[in-house]
C-alpha positions as CSV (number, residue, x, y, z in Angstrom):
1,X,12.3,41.9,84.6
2,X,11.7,41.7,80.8
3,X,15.5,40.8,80.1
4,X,14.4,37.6,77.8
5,X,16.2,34.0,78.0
6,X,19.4,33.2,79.2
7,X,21.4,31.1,77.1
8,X,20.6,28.3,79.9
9,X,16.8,28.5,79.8
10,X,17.0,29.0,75.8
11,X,19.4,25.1,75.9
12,X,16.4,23.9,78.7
13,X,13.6,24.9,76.4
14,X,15.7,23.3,72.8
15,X,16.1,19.8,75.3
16,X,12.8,19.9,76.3
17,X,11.5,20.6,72.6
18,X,14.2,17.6,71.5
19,X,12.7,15.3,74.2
20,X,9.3,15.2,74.4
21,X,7.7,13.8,77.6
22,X,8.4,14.4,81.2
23,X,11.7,14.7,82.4
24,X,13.4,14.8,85.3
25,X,15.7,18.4,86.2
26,X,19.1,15.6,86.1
27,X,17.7,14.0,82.8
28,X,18.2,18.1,81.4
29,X,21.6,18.3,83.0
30,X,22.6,15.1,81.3
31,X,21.3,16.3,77.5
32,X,22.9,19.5,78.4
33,X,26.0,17.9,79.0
34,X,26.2,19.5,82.5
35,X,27.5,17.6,85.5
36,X,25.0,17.5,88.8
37,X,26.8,20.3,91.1
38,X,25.3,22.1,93.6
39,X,25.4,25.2,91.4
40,X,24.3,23.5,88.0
41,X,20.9,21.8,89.7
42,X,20.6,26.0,91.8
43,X,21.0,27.0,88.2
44,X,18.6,24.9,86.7
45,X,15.7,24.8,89.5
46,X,15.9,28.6,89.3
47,X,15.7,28.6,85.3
48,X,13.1,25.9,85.0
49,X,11.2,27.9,87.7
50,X,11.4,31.1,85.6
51,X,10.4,29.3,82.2
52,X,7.3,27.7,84.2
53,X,6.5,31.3,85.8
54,X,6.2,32.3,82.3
55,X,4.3,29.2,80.9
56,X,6.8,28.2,78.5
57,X,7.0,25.1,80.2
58,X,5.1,22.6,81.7
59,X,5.3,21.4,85.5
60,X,4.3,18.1,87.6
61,X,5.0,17.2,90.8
62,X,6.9,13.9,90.6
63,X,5.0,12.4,93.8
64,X,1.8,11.5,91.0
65,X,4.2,10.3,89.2
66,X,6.3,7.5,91.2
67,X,9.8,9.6,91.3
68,X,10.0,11.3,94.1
69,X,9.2,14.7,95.5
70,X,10.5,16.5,92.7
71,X,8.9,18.3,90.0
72,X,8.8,16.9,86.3
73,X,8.8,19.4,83.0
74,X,8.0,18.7,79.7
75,X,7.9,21.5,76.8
76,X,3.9,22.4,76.7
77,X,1.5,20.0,74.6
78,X,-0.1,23.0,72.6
79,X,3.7,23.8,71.3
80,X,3.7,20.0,70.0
């Protein structure tokens, strides 16, 4: 524990910062420039999970929100 960011939390936190609102964990892979693979969206529901644990990002579940049973992040409001 205590290793810091990995370059692909430190590219989800810079999209999220970039793109302010809620967005979808896709919507990061496609700013990223990453295609959907099974190990990309493991990847990136593992990093966003990590940056949440942390609080250096904000979660919703997407249900509220009309998209599904997915979560939706967004880079916190006090940051902005």
């Amino acid at each position: 524990m205590g290793k810091g960011q990995s370059p692909l939390q430190r590219d989800i936190l810079a999209a999220l910062e970039a793109h302010p609102g809620w967005r979808r964990p896709r919507d990061i892979l496609n700013a990223l420039g990453r295609e959907p693979t099974p190990s990309n969206r493991v990847g990136m529901t593992k990093a966003l999970a990590r940056l949440c644990e942390r609080g250096l990002i904000q979660r919703e579940r997407g249900e509220a929100m009309n998209v599904g049973k997915s979560y939706l992040y967004r880079w916190p409001q006090e940051h902005g």
